[in-house]
N, C-alpha and C positions, 0 to 999 in steps of 0.2 A: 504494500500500500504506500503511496505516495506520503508527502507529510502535511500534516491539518496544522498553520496556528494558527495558536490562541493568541489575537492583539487587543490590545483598547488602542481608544483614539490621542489616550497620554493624557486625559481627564476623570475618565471613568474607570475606577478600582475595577482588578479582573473580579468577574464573581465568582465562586467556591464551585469550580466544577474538578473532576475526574476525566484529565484528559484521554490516558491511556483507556480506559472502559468509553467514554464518547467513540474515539477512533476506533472501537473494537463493535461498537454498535450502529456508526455510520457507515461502516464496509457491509456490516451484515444489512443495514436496510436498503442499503444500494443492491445486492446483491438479489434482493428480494423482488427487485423492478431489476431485475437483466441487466445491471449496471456494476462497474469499477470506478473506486475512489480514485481520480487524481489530485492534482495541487485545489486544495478549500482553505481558504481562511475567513475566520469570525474577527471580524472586532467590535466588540461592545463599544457601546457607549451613551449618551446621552441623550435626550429629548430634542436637546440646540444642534446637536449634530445632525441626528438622523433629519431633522426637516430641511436643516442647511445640501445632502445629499441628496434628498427627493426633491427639492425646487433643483437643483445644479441639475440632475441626469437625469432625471425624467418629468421634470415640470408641472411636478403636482406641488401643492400646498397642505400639506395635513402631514399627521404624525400618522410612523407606522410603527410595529415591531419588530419585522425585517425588511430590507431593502438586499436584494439578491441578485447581482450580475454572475449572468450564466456565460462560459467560458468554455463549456464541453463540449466536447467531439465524438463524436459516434456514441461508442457504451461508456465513454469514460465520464464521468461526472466531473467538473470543474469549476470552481467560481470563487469570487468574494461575498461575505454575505456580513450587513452591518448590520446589529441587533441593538435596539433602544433598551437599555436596561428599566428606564422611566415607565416605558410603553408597555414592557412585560412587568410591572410589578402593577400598574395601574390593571391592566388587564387580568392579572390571577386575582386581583379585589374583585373586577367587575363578575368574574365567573367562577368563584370560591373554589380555585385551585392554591396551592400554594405556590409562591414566588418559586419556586427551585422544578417543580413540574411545569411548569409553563414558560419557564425557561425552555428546558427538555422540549418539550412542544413546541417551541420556536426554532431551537436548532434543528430539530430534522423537519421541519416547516420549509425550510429552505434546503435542505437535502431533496425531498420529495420535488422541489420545485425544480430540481436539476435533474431530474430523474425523468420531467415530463408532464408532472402532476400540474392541472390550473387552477385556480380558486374564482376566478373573477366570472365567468360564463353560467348562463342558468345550471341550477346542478351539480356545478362543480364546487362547490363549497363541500357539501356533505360528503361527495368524493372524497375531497381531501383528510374533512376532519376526520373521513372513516379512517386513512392509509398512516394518518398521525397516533390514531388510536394502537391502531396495528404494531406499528412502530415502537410504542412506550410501551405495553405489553412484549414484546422483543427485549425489549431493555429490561424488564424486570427478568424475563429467564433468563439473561446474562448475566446478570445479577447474582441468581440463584444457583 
């Protein structure tokens, strides 16, 4: 497998993950869509950031919790993916998950998205939140 980092933006504290079990659960979820890990990297950060990236590359205005440039070539999955740490702790309030799960559901949120998965088309929401489910469920048998 290629190598996954972990960045912040040099504002935002990393947060308390497990990178070696992440890289050991985002090969398997690639693998699970007929895909290979190549070069991914996360970097967290902040509310200021993430909208300063979505106005700059893609010309929206609103917050998100990740913003995903897709990089990959054929079966190999590739990208940068920026995660609002704000956007996902606001978000585990809004849907009484805890901060550290919905972390988890945002990182491979943007794995799935390199894999092929869309969220924004009729239908495709529940698609996805199924294959995210899937995913965290995976994570727990690694786990175990």
């Amino acid at each position: 497998m290629n190598k996954i980092e972990w960045l912040t933006d040099g504002v935002t504290p990393m947060p308390d993950i497990d990178a070696p079990l992440l890289e050991k659960w985002i090969a398997a979820v690639a693998k699970t869509h007929n895909r290979i890990v190549g070069p991914l990297t996360y970097i967290f950060c902040d509310d200021p950031k993430i909208i300063e990236v979505n106005r700059q590359f893609l010309n929206h205005d609103y917050f998100t919790d990740i913003i995903t440039f897709d990089y990959s070539r054929g079966r190999m999955v590739s990208g940068d993916m920026f995660i609002s740490l704000d956007t996902v702790l606001s978000n585990s309030e809004l849907v009484g998950a805890t901060y550290q799960r919905e972390l988890l559901r945002v990182i491979i949120h943007g794995v799935l998205h390199l894999c092929g998965i869309n969220d924004k088309g009729p239908g495709e929401r529940e698609i996805m939140e199924n294959f995210e489910n899937q995913a965290l469920v995976l994570l727990d048998e690694i786990k175990s």
